[in-house]
Biopython code that builds the backbone (N, CA, C, O; Angstrom):
import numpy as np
from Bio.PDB.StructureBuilder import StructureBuilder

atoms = [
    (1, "UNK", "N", (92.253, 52.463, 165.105)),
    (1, "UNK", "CA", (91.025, 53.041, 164.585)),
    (1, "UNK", "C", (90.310, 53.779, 165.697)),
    (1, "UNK", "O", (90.250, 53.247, 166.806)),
    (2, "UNK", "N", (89.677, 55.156, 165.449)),
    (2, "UNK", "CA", (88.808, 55.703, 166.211)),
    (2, "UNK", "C", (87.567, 55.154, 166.201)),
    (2, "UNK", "O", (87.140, 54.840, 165.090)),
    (3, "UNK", "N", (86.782, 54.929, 167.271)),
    (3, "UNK", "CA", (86.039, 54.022, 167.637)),
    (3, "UNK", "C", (84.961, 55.221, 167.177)),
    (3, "UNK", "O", (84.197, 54.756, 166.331)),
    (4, "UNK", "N", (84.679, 56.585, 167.471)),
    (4, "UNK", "CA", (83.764, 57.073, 167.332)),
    (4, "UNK", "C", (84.382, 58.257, 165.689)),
    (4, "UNK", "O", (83.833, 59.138, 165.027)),
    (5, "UNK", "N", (85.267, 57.825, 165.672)),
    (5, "UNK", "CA", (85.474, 58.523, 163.725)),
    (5, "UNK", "C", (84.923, 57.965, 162.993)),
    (5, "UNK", "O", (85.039, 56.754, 162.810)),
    (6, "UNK", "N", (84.032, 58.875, 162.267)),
    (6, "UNK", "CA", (82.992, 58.362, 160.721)),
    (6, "UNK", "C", (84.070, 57.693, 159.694)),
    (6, "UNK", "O", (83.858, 56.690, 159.013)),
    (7, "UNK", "N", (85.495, 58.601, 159.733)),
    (7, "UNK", "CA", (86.071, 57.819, 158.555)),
    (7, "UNK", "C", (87.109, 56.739, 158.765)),
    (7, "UNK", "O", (87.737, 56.208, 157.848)),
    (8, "UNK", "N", (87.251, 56.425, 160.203)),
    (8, "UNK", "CA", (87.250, 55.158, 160.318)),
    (8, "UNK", "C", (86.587, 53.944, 160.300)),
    (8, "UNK", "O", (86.976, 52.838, 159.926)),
    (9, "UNK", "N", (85.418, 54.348, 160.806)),
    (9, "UNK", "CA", (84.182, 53.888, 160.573)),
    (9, "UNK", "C", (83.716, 53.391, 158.779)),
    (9, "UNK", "O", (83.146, 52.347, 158.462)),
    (10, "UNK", "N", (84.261, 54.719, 157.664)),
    (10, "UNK", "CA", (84.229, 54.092, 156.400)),
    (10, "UNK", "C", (84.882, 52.820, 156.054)),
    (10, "UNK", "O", (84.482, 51.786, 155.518)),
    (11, "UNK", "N", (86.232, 53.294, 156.619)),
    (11, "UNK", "CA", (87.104, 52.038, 156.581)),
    (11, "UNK", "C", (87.265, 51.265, 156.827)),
    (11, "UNK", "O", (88.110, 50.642, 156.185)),
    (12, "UNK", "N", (86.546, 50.567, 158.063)),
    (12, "UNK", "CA", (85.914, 49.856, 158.767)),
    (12, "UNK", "C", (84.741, 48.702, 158.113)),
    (12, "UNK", "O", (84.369, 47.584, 158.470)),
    (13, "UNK", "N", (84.410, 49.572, 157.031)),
    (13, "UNK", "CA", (83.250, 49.113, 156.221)),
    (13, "UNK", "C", (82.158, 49.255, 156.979)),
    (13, "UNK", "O", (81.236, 48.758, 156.332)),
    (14, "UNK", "N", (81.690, 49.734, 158.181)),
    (14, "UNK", "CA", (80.650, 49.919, 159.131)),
    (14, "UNK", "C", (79.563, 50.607, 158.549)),
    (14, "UNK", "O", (78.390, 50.256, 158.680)),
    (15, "UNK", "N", (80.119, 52.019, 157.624)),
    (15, "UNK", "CA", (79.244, 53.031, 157.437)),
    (15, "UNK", "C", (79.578, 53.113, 155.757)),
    (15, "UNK", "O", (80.731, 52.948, 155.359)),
    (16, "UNK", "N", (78.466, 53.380, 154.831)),
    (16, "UNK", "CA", (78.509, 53.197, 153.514)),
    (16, "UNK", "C", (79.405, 54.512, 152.980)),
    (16, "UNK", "O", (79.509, 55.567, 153.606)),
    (17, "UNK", "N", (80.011, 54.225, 151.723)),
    (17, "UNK", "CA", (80.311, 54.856, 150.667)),
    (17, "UNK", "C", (80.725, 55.012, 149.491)),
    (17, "UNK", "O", (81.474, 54.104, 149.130)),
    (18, "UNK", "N", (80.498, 55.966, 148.595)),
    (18, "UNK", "CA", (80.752, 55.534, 147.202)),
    (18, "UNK", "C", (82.406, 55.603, 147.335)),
    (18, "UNK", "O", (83.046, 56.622, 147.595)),
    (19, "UNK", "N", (82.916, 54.352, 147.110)),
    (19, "UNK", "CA", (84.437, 54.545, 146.876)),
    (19, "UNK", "C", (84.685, 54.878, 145.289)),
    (19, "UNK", "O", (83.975, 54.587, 144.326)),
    (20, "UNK", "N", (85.784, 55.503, 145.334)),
    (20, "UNK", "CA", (86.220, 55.328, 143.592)),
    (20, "UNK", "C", (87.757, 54.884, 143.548)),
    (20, "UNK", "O", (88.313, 54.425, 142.550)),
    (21, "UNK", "N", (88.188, 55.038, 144.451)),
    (21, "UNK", "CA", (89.844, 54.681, 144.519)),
    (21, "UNK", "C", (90.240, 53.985, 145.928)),
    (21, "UNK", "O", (89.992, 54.462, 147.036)),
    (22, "UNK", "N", (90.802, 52.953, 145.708)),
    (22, "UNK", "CA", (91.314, 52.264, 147.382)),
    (22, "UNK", "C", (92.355, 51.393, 147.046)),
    (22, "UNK", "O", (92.401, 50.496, 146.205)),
    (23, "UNK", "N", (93.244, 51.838, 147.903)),
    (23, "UNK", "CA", (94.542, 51.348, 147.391)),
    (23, "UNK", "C", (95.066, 50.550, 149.247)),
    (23, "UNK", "O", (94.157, 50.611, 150.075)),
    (24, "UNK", "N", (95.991, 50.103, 149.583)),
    (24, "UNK", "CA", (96.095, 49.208, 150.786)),
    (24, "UNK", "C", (96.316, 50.409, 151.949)),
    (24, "UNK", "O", (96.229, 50.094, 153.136)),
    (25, "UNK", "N", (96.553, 51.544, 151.627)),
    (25, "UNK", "CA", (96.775, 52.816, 152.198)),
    (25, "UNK", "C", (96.139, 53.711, 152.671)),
    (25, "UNK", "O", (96.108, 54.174, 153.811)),
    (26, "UNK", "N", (95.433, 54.047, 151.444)),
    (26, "UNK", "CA", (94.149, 54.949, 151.088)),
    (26, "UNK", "C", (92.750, 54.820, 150.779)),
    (26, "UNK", "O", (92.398, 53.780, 150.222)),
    (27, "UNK", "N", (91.782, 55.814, 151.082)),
    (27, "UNK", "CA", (90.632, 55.793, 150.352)),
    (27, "UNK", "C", (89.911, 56.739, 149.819)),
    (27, "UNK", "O", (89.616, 57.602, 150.646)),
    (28, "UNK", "N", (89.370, 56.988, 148.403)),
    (28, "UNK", "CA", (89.202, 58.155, 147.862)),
    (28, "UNK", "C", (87.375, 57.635, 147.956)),
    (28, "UNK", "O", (87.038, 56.512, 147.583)),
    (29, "UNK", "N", (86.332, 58.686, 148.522)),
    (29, "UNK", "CA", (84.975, 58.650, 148.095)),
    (29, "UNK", "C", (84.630, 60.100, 147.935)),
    (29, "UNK", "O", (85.081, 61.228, 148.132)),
    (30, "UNK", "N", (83.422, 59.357, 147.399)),
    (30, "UNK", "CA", (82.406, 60.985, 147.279)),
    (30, "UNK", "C", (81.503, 61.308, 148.341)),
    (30, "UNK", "O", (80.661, 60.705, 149.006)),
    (31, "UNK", "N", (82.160, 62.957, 148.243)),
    (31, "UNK", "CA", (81.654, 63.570, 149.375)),
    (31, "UNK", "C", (79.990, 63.563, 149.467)),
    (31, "UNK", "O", (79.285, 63.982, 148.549)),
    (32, "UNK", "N", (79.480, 63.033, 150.693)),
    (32, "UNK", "CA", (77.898, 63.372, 150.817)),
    (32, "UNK", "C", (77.004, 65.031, 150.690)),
    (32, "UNK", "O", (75.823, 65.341, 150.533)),
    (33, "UNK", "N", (78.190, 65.742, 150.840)),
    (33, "UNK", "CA", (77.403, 67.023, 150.723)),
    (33, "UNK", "C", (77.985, 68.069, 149.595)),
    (33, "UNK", "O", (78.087, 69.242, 149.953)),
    (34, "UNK", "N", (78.312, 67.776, 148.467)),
    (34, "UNK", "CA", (79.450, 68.043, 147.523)),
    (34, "UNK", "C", (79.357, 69.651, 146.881)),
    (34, "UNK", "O", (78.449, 70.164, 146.226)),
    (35, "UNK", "N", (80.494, 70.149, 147.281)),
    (35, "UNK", "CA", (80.544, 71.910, 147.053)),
    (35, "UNK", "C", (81.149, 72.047, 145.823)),
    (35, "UNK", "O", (81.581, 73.154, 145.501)),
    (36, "UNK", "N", (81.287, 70.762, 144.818)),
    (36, "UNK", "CA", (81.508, 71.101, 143.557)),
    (36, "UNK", "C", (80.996, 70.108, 142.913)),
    (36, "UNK", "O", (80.643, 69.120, 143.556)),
    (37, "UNK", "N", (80.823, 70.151, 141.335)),
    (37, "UNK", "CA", (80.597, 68.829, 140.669)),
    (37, "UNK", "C", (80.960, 67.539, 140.883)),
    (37, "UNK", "O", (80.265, 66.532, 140.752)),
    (38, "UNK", "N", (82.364, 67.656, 141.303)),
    (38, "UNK", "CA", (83.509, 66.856, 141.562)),
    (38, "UNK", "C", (83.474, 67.110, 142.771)),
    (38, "UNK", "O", (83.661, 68.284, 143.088)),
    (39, "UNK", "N", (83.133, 65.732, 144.231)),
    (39, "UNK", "CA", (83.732, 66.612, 145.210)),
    (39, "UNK", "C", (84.692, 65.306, 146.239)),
    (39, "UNK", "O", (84.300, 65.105, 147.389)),
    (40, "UNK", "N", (85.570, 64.734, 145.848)),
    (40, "UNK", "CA", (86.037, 63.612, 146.608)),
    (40, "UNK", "C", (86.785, 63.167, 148.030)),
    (40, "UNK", "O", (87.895, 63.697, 148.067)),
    (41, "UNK", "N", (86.700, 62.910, 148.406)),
    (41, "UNK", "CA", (87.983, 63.017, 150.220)),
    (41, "UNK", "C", (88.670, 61.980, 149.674)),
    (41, "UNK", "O", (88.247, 61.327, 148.720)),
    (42, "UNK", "N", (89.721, 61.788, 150.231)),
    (42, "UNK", "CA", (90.731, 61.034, 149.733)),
    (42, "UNK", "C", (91.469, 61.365, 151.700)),
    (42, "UNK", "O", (91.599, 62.382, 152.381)),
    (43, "UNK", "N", (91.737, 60.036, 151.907)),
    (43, "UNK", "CA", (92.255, 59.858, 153.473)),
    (43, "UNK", "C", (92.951, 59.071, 153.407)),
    (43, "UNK", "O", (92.890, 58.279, 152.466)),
    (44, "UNK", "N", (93.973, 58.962, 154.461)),
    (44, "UNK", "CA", (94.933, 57.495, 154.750)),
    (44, "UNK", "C", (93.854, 56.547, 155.590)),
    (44, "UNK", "O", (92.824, 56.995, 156.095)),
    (45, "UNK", "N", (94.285, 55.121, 155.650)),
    (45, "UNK", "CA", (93.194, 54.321, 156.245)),
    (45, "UNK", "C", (93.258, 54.594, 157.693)),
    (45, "UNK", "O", (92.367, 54.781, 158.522)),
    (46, "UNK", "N", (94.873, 54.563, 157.805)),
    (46, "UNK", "CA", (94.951, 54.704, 159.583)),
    (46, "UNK", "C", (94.996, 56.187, 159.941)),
    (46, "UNK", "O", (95.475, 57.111, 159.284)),
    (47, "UNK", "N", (94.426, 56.207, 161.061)),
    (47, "UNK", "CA", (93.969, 57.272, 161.821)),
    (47, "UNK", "C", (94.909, 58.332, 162.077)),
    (47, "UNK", "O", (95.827, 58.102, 162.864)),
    (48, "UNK", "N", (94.812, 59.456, 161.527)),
    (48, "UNK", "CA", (95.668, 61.034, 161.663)),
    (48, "UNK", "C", (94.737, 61.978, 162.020)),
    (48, "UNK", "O", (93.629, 61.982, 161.485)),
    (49, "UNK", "N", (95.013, 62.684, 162.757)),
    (49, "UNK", "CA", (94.021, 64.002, 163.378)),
    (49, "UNK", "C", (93.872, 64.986, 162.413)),
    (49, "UNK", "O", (92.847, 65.667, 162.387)),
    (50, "UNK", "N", (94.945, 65.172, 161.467)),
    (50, "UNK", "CA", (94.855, 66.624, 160.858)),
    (50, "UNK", "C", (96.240, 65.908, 159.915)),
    (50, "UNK", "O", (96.871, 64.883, 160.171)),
    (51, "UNK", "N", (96.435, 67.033, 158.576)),
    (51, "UNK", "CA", (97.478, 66.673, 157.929)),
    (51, "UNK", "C", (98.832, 67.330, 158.532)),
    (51, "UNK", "O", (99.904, 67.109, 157.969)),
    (52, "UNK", "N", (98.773, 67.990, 159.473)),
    (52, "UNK", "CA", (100.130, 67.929, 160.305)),
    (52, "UNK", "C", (100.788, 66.959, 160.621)),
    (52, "UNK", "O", (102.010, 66.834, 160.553)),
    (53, "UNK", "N", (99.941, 66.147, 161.020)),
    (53, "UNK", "CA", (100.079, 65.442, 162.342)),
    (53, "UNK", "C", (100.774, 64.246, 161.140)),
    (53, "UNK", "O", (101.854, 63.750, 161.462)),
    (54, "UNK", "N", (100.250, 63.882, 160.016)),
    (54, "UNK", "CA", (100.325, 62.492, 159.065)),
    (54, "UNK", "C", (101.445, 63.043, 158.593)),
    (54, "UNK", "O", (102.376, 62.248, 158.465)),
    (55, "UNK", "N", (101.747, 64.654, 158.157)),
    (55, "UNK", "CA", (103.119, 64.477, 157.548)),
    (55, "UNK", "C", (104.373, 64.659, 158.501)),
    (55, "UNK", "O", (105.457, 64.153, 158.211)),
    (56, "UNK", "N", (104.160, 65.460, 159.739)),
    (56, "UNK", "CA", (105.246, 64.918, 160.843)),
    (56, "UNK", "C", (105.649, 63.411, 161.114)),
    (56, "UNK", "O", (106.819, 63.046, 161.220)),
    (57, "UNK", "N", (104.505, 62.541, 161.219)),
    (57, "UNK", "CA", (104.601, 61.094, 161.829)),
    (57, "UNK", "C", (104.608, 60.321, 160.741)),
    (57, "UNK", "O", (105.221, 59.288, 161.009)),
    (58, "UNK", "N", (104.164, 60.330, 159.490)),
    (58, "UNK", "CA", (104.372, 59.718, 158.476)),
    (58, "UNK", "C", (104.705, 59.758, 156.959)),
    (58, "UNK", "O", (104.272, 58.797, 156.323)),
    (59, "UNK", "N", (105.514, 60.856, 156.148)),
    (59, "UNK", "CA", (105.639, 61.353, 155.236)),
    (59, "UNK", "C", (105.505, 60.479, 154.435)),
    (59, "UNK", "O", (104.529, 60.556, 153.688)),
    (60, "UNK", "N", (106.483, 59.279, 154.296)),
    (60, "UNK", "CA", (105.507, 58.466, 152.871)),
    (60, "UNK", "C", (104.259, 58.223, 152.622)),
    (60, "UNK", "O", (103.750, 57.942, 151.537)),
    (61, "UNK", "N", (103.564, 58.378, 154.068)),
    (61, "UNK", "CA", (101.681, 58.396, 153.621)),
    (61, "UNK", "C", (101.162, 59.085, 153.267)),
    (61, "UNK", "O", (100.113, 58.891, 152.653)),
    (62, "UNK", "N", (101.882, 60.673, 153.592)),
    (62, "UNK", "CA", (101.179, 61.535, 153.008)),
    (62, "UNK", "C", (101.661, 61.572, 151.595)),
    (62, "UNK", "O", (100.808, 62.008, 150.822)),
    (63, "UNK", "N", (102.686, 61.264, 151.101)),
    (63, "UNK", "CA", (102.522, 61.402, 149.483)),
    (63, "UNK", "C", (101.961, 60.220, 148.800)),
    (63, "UNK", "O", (101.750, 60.092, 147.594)),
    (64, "UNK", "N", (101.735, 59.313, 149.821)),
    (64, "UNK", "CA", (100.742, 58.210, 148.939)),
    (64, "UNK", "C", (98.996, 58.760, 149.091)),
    (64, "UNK", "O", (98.056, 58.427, 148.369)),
    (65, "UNK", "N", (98.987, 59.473, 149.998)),
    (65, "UNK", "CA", (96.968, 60.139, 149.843)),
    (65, "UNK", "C", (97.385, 61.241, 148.706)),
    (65, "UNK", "O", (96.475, 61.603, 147.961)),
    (66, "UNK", "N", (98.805, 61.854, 148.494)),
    (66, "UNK", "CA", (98.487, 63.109, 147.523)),
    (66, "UNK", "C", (98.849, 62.229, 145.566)),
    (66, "UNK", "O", (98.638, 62.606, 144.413)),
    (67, "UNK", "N", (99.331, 61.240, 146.070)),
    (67, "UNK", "CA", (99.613, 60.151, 144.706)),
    (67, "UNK", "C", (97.749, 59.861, 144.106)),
    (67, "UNK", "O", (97.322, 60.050, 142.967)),
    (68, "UNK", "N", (96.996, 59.382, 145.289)),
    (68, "UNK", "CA", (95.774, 58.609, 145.358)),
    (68, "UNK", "C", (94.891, 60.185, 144.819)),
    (68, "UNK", "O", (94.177, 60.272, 143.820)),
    (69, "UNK", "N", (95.118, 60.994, 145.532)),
    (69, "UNK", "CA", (94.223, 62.319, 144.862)),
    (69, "UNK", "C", (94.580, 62.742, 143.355)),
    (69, "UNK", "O", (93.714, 63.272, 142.659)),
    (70, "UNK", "N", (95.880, 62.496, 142.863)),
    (70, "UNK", "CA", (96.365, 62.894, 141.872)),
    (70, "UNK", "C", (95.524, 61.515, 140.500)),
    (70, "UNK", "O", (94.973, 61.576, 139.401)),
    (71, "UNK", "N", (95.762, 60.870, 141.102)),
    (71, "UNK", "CA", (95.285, 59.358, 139.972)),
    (71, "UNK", "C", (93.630, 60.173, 140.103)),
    (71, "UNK", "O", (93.175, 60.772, 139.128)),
    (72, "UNK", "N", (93.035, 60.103, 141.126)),
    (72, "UNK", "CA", (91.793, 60.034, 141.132)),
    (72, "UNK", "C", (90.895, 61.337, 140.098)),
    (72, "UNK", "O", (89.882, 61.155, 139.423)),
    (73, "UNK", "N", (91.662, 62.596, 140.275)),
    (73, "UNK", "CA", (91.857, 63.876, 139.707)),
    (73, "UNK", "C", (91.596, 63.522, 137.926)),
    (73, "UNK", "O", (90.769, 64.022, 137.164)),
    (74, "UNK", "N", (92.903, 62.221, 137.596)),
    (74, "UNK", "CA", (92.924, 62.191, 136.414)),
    (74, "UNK", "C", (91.961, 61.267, 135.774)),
    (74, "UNK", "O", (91.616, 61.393, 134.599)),
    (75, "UNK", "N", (91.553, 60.382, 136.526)),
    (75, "UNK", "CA", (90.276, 59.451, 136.318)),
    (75, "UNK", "C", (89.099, 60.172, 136.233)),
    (75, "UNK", "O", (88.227, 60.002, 135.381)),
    (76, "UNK", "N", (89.090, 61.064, 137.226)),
    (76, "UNK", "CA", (87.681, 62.331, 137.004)),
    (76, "UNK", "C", (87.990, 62.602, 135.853)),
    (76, "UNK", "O", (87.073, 61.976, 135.322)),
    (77, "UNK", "N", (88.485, 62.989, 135.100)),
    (77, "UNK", "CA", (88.796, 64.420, 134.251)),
    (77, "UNK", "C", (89.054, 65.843, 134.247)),
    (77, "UNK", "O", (88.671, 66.777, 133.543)),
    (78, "UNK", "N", (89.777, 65.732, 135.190)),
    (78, "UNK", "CA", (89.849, 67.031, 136.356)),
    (78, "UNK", "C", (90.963, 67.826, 135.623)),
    (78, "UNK", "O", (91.056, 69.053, 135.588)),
    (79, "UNK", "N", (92.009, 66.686, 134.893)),
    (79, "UNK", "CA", (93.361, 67.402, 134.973)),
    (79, "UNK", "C", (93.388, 68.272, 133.541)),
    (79, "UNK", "O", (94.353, 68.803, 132.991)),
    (80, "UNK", "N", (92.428, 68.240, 133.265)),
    (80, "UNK", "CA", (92.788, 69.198, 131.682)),
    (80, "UNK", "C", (92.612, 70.912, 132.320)),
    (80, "UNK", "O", (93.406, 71.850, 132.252)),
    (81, "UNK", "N", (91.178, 70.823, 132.964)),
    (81, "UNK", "CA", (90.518, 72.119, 133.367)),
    (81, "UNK", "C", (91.625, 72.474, 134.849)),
    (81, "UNK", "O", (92.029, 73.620, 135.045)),
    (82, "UNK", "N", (91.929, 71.519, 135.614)),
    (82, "UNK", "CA", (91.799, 71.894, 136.576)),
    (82, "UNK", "C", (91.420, 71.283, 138.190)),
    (82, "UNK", "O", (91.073, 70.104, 138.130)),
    (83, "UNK", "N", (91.420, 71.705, 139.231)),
    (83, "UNK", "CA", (91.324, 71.413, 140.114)),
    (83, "UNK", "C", (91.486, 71.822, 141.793)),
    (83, "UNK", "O", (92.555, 72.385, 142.028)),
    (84, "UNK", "N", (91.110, 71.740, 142.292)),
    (84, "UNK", "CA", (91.166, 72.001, 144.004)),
    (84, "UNK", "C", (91.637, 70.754, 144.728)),
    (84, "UNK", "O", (91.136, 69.644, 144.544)),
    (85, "UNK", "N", (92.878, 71.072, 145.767)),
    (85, "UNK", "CA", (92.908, 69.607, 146.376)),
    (85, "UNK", "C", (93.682, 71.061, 147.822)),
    (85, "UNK", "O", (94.395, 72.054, 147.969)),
    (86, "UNK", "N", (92.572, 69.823, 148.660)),
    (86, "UNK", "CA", (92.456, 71.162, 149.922)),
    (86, "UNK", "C", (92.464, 70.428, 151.606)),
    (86, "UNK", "O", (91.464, 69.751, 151.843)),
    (87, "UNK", "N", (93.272, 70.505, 152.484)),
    (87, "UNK", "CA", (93.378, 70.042, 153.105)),
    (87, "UNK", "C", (93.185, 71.458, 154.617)),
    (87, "UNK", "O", (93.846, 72.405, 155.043)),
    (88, "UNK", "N", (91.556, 70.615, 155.005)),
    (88, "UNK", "CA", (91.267, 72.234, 156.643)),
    (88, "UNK", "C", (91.939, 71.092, 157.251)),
    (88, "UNK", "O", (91.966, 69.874, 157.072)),
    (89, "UNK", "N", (92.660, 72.247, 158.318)),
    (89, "UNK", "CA", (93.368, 71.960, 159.622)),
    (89, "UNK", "C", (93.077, 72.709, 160.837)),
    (89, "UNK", "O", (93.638, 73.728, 161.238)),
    (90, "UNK", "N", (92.154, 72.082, 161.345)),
    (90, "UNK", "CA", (91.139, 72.922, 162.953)),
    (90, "UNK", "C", (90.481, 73.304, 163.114)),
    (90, "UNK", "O", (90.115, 73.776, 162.037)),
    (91, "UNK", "N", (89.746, 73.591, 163.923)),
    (91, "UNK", "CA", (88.399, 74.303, 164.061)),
    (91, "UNK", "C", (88.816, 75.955, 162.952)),
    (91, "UNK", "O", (87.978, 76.162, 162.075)),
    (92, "UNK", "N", (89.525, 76.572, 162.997)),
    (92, "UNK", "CA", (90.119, 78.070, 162.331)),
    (92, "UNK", "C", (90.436, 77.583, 160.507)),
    (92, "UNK", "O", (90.451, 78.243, 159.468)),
    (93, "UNK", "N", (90.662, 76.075, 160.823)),
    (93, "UNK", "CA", (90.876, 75.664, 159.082)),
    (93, "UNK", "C", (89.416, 75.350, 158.695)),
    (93, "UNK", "O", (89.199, 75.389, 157.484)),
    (94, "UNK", "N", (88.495, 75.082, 159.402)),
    (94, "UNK", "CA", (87.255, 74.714, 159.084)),
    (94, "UNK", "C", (87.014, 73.009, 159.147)),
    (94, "UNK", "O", (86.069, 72.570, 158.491)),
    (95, "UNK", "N", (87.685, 72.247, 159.770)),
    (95, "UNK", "CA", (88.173, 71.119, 159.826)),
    (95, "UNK", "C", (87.111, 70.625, 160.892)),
    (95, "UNK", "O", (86.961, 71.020, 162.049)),
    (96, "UNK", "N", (86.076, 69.182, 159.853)),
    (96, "UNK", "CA", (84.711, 68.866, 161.165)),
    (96, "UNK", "C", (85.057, 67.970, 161.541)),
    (96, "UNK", "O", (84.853, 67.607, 162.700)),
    (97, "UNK", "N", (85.541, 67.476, 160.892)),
    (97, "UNK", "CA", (85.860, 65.777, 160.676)),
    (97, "UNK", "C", (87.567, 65.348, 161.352)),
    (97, "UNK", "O", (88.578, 65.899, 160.917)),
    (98, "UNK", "N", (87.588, 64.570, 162.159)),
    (98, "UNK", "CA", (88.975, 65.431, 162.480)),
    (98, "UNK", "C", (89.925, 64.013, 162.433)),
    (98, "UNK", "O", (90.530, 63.474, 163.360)),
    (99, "UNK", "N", (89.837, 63.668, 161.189)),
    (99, "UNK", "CA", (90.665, 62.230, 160.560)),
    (99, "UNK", "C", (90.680, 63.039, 159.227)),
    (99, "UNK", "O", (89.818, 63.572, 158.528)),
    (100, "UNK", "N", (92.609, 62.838, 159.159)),
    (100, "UNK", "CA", (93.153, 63.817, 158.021)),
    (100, "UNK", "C", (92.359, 63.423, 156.540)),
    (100, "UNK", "O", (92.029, 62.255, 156.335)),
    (101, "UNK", "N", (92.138, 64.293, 155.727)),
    (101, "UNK", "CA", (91.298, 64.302, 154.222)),
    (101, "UNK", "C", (91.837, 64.919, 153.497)),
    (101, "UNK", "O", (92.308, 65.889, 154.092)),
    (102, "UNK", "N", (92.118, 64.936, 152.249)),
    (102, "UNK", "CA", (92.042, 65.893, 151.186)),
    (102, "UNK", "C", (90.596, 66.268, 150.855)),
    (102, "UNK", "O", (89.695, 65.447, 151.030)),
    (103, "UNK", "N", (90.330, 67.646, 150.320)),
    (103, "UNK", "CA", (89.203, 67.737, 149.451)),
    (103, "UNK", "C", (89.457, 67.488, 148.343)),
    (103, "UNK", "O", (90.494, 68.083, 148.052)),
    (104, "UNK", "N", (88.954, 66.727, 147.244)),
    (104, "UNK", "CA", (89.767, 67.048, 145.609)),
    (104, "UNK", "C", (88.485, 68.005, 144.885)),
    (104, "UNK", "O", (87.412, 67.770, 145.441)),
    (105, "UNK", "N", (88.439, 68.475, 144.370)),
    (105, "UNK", "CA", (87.490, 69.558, 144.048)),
    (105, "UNK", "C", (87.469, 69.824, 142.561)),
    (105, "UNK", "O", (88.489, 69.920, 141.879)),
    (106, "UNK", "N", (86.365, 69.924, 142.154)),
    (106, "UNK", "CA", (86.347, 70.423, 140.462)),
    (106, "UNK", "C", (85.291, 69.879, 139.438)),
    (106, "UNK", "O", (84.285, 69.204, 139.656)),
    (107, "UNK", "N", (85.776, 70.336, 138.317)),
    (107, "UNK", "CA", (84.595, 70.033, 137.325)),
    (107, "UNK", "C", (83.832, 71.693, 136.662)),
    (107, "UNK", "O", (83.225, 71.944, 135.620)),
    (108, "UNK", "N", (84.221, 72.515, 137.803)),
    (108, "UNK", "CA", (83.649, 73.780, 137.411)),
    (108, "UNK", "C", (84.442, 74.841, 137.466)),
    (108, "UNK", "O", (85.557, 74.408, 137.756)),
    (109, "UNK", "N", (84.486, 76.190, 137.326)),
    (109, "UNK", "CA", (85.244, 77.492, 138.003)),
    (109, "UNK", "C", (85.114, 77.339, 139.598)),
    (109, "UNK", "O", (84.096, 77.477, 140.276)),
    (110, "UNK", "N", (86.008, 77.118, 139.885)),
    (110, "UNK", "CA", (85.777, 77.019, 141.935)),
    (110, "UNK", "C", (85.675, 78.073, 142.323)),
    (110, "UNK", "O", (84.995, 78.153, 143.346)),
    (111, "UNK", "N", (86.339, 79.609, 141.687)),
    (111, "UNK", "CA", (85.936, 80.760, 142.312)),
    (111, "UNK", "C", (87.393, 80.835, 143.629)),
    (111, "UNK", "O", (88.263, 80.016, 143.925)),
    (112, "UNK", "N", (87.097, 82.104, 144.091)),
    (112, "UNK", "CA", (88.280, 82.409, 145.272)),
    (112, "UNK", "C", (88.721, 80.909, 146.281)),
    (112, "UNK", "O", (88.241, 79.790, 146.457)),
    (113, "UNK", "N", (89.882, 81.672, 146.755)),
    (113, "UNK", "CA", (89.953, 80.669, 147.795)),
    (113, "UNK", "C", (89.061, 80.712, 149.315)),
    (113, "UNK", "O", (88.602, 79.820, 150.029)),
    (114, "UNK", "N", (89.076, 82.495, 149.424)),
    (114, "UNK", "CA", (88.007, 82.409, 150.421)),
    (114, "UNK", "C", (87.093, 83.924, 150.335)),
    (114, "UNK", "O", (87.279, 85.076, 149.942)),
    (115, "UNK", "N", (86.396, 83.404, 150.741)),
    (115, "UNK", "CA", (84.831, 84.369, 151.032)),
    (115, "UNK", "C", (85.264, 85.653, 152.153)),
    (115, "UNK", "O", (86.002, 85.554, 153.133)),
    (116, "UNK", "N", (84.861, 86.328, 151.873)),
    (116, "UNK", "CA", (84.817, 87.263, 153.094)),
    (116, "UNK", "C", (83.955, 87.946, 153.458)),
    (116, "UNK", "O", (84.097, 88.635, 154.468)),
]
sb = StructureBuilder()
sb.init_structure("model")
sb.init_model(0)
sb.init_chain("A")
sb.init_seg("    ")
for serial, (resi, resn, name, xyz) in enumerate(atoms, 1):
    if name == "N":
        sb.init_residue(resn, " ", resi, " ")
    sb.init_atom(name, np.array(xyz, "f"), 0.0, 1.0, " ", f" {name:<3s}", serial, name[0])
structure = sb.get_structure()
């Protein structure tokens, strides 16, 4: 565990959050600053820098956080309309937080992938 990572720190139970999905692997909450109706992170428990790094060093984890986004997607009600599931990688991916996440995204028209 990163001693100074927030989302170890979730996992940790140190620092609050709304969970909706936690499986012995994973943890899916809602995002505090949410850029859609729907806005969830979904992470492995143990510590990855970026999703490079989790699917080089650990590929069955990463399809158990994209299993955990997929359940969670369908528990929202995401999967009829739709959805965003978005993973920044670096300062150039837009990446703040730097313990690997999915975004799961939706509920509305999300619009482009990017702004210019």
């Amino acid at each position: 565990m990163g001693v100074d990572c927030l989302f170890c720190r979730i996992v940790a139970g140190e620092i609050p959050a709304t969970i909706v999905r936690e499986t012995p692997t994973t943890l899916a909450f809602r995002d505090i600053d949410p850029k859609a109706p729907t806005h969830i992170l979904v992470i492995p428990k143990e510590h990855y820098v970026d999703v490079a790094t989790l699917a080089q060093g650990t590929p069955e984890l990463a399809g158990e956080v994209l299993q955990t986004a997929a359940l969670v997607a369908e528990e929202e009600g995401l999967t009829v309309d739709g959805f965003r599931l978005m993973f920044n990688t670096g300062p150039y991916g837009g990446q703040e937080v730097f313990h690997v996440h999915a975004h799961l995204l939706g509920g509305a028209p999300l619009g482009p992938m990017l702004c210019r």
